[in-house]
C-alpha positions in Angstrom: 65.1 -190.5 -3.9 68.6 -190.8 -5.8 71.2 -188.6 -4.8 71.5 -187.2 -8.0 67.6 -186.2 -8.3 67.4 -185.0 -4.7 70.1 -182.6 -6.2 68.6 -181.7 -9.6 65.5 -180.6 -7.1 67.5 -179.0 -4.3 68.5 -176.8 -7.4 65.0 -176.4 -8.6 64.0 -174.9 -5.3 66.6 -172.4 -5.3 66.1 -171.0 -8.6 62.2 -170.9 -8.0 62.9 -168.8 -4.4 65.4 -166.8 -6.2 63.0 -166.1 -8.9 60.5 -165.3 -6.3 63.4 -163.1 -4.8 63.1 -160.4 -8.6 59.3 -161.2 -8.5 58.3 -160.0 -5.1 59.0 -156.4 -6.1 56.7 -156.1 -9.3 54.2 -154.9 -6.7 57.2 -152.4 -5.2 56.3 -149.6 -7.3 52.6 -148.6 -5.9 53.9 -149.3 -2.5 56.9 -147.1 -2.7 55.3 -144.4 -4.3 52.8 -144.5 -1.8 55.5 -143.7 0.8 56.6 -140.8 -0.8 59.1 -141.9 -3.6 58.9 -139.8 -6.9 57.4 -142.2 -9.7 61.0 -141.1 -11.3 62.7 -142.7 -8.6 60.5 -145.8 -8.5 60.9 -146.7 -11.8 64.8 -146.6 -11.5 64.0 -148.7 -8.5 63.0 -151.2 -11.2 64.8 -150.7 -14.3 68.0 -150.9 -12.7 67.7 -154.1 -11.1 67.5 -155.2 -14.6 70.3 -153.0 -16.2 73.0 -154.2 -13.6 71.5 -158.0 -14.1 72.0 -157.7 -17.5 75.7 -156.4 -17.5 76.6 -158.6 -14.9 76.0 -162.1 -16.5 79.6 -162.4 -17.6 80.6 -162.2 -13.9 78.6 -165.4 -13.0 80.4 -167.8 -15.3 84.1 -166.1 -14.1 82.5 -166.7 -10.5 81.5 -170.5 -11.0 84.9 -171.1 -12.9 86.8 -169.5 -9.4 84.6 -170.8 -6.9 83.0 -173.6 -7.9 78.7 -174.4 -8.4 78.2 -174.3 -4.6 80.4 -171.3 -3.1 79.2 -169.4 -5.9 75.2 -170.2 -4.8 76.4 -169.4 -1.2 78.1 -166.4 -1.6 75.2 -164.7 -4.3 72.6 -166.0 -1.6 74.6 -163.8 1.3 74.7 -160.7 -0.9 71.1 -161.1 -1.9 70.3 -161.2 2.2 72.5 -158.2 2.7 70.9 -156.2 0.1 67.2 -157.2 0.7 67.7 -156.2 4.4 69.5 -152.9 2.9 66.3 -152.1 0.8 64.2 -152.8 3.8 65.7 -150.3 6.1 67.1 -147.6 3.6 63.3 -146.7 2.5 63.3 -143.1 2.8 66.9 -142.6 1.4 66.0 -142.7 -2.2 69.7 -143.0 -3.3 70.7 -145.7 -0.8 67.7 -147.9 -1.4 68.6 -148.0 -5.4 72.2 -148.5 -4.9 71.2 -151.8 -2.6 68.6 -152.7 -5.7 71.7 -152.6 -8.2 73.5 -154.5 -5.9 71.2 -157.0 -5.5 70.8 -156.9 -9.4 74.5 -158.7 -9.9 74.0 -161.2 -7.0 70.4 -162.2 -9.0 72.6 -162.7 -11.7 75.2 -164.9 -10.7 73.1 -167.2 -8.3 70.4 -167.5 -11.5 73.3 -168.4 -13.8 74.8 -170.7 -11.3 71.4 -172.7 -10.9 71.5 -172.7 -15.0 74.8 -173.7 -15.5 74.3 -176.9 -13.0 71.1 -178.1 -14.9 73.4 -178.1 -18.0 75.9 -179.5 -16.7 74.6 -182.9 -15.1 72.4 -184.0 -17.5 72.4 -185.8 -20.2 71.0 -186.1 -23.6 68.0 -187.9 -23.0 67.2 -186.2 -19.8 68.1 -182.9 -20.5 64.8 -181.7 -22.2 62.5 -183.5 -19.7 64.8 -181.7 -17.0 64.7 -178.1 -18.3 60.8 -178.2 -19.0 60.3 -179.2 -15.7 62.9 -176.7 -14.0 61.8 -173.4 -16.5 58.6 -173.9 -14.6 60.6 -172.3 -11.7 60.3 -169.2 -13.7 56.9 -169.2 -13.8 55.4 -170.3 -10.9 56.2 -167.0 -8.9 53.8 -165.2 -10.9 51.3 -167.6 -9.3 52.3 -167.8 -5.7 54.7 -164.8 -4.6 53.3 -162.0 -6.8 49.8 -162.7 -5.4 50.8 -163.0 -1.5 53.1 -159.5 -2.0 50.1 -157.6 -2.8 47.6 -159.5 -0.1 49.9 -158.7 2.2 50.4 -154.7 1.1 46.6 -154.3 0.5 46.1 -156.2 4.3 48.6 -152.8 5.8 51.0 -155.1 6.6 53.6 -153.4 4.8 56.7 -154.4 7.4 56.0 -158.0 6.7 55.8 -157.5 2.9 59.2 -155.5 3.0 60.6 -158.3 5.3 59.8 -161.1 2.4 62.5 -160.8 0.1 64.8 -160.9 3.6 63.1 -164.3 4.2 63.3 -165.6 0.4 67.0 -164.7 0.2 67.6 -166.9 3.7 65.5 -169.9 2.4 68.3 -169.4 -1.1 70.9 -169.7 1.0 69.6 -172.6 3.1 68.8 -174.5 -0.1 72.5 -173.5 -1.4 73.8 -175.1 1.6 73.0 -178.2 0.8 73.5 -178.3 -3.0 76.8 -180.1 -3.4 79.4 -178.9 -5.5 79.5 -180.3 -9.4 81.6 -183.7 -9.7 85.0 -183.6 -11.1 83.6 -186.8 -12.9 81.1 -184.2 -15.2 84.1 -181.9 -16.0 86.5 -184.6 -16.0 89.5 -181.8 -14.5 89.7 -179.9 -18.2 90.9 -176.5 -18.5 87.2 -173.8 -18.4 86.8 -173.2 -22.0 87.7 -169.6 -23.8 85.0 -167.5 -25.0 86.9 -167.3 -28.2 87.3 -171.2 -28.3 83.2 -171.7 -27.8 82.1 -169.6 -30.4 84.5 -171.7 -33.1 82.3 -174.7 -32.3 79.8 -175.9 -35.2 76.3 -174.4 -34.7 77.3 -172.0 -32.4 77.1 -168.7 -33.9 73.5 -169.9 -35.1 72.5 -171.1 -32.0 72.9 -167.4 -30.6 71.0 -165.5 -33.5 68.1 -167.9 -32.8 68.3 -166.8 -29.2 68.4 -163.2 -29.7 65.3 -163.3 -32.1 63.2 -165.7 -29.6 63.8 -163.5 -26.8 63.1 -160.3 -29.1 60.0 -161.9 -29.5 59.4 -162.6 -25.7 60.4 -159.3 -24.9 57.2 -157.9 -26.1 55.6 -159.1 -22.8 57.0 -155.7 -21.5 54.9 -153.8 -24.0 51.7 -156.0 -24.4 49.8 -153.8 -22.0 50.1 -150.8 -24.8 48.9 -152.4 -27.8 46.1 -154.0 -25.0 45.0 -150.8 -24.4 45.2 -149.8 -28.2 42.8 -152.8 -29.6 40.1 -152.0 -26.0 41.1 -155.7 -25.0 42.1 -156.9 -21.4 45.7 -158.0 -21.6 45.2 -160.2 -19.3 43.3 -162.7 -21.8 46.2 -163.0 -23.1 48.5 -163.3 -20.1 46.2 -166.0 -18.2 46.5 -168.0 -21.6 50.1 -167.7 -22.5 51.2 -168.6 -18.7 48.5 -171.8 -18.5 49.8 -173.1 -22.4 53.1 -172.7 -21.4 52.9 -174.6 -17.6 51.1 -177.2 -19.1 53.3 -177.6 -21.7 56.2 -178.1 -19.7 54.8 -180.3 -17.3 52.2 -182.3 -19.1 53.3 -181.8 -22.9 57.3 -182.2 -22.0 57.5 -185.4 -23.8 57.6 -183.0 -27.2 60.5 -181.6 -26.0 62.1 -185.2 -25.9 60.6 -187.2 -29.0 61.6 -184.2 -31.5 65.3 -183.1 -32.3 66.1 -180.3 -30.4 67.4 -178.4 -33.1 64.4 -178.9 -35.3 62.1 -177.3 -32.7 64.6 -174.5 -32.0 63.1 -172.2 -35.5 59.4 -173.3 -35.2 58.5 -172.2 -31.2 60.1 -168.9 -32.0 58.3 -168.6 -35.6 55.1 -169.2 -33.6 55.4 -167.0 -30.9 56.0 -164.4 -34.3 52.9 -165.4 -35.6 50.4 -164.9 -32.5 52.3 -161.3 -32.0 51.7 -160.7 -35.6 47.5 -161.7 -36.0 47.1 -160.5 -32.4 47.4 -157.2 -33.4 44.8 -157.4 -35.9 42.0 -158.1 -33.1 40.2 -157.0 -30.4 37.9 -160.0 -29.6 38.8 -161.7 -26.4 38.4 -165.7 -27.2 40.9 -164.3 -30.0 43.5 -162.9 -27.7 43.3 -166.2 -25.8 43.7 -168.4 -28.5 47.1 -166.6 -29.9 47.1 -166.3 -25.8 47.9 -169.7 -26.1 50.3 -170.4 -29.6 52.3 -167.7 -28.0 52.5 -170.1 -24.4 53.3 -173.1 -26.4 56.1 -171.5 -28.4 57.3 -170.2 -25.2 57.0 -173.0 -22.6 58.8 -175.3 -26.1 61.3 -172.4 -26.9 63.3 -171.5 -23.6 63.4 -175.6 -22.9 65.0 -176.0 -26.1 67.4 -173.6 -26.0 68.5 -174.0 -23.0 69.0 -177.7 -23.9 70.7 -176.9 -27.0 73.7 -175.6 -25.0 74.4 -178.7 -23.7 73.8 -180.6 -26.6 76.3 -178.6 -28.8 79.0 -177.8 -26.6 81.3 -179.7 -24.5 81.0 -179.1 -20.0 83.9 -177.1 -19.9 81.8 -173.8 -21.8 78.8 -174.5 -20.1 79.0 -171.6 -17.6 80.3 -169.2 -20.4 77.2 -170.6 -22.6 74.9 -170.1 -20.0 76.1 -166.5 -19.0 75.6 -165.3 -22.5 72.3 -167.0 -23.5 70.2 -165.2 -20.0 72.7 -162.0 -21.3 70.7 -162.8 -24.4 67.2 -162.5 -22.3 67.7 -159.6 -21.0 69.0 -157.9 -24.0 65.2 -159.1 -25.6 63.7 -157.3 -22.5 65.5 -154.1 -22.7 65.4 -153.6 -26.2 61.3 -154.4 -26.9 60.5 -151.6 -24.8 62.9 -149.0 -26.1 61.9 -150.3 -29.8 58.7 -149.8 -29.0 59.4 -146.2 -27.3 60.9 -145.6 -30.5 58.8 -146.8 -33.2 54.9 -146.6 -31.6 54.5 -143.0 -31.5 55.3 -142.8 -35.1 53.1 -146.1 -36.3 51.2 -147.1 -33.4 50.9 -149.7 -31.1 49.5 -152.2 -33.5 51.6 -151.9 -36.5 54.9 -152.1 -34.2 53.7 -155.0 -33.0 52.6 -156.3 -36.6 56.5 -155.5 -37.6 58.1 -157.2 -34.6 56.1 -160.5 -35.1 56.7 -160.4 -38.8 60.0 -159.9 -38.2 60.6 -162.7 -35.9 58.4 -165.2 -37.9 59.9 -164.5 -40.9 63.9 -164.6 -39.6 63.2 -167.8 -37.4 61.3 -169.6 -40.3 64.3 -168.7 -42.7 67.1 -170.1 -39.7 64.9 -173.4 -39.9 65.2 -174.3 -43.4 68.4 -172.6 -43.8 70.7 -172.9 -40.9 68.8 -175.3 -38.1 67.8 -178.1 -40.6 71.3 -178.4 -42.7 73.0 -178.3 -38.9 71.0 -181.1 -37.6 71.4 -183.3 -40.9 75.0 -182.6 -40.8 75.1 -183.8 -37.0 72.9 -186.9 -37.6 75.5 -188.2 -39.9 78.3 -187.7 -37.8 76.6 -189.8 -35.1 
């Protein structure tokens, strides 16, 4: 195995365990309140994991422009130990065991943006598609392997070792960050980091960030598909099972797509689809109908976050890559905070359904528009230039 690629997977693992790190605690809930917490304090438990992660995202590309790629992993990975054993012994003291969650909420942040950052960063044109198709699989594979053994293990009684797994996920990042080397002054060539001011002056930009605010809107419905499940008498998980298969396979066995097509002209179409299957979704209740939109909504997925994530590297030089990256998972959680309190909003007045209906509108209309009117013109002007 090259160097290079023993890297790239090296980098792989650590965002998967790190992923597995957030994930291990969707079955928290049931099992704290079972041990006394107040459903008030178990869903702060959860939300402010997110709020902190969200806020701090800016503090991982300062940290990777002080530190460096591989001090940054190692020092995230130590605070992520320190606060998973801090959760693990601080159960009964409500207020200690969320103030260790928060914390552990900004080292998720920086050690995700750092493992990010460095796909960005090393590769190149060609192989940056393939590479972040294969490595956005990292996000999903938890749901699969960690999410399933947390709750064997709490419906088995063995709660200690289940409270003990996030202690051993964190250890295995930090292992894994160990022995990720540090980016090549080659890749940066020894320019100054890149203002935030600076980046968002370069070409394509500014359109590159509406299309990822409005693709992640659109994903953040995930948080709210239970409701309007419940609404149309259908099992969400038709369309859960469907969307996570589409999108896995997509990445793995249907990545060439991602390579053989312009980046930029895929960028408006995955997040018009994933409009579309929100929008006739809500018009049904049959199953085979959930999993077919099930499935559009995978494929404009497993496509979508690929391609964006690709698209900072292919628009803007190394030196904003950690500031680009920062901003664009700033971007995904905004989606996922916002959904729900749209939906809060809005669904009590309308219903489930029609919010849904106006969201996915919304999305495929907007994204189709930024295709023909902003993403096409762009990627005309760039193929020119070449």
């Amino acid at each position: 195995m090259k160097k290079e690629t023993k890297q790239i997977f090296l980098v792989f693992l650590a965002y998967y365990f790190i992923t597995c790190f957030s994930d291990v605690y969707m079955v928290f809930v049931p099992f704290f309140e079972k041990r006394g917490a107040s459903p008030r304090a178990a869903g702060l438990f959860i939300s402010c994991f997110y709020l902190v992660r969200m806020l701090s995202r800016p503090l991982g590309s300062c940290t990777i422009e002080k530190l460096g790629m591989r001090k940054t992993l190692v020092v995230s990975a130590i605070m992520s130990i320190l606060t998973s054993i801090g959760i693990a012994f601080s159960l009964s003291n409500y207020p200690l065991v969320i103030l260790f969650r928060s914390i552990s909420g900004i080292s998720d942040s920086i050690f995700v943006c750092a493992t990010v950052a460095y796909q960005s960063m090393v590769l190149d044109y060609k192989s940056r598609g393939l590479g972040f198709a294969l490595f956005t699989t990292g996000s999903t594979l938890p749901m699969a392997t960690i999410v399933p053994l947390s709750e064997w293990l709490i419906n088995m009684q063995m709660a200690t070792t289940y409270i003990m797994l996030p202690v051993i996920i964190t250890t295995i990042c930090l292992g894994t960050a160990f022995m990720i080397n540090d980016i090549p002054p080659s890749v940066k060539k020894d320019k100054e980091w890149g203002s935030y001011s600076d980046m968002f002056r370069v070409r394509g930009v500014k359109i590159f960030y509406l299309s990822c605010v409005i693709l992640l809107i659109a994903d953040g419905t995930m948080m709210v598909f239970s409701s309007l499940a419940q609404e149309r008498r259908v099992s969400v998980s038709y369309f859960m099972i469907s969307l996570s298969l589409a999108a896995f396979i997509i990445r793995t066995i249907g990545y060439k797509i991602i390579n053989k097509i312009p980046r930029l002209l895929l960028a408006g179409p995955t997040g018009a689809l994933m409009g579309l299957s929100i929008f006739c979704v809500s018009f049904t209740s049959n199953p085979q109908m959930w999993v077919l939109w099930g499935i559009a909504y995978g494929v404009g997925i497993g496509i979508g976050y690929p391609v964006h994530f690709s698209i900072v590297g292919d628009l803007l030089p190394v030196e904003f890559h950690p500031k680009a990256t920062s901003t664009v998972l700033f971007c995904v959680d905004l989606g996922w905070g916002v959904i729900p309190l749209i939906y809060g909003i809005v669904s009590p007045v309308i219903g489930a359904s029609w919010t849904f209906r106006l969201i996915g509108l919304s999305a495929l209309i907007s994204m189709t528009a930024m295709h023909f009117v902003l993403w096409l013109p762009l990627w005309r002007e760039k193929r020119k230039a070449v």
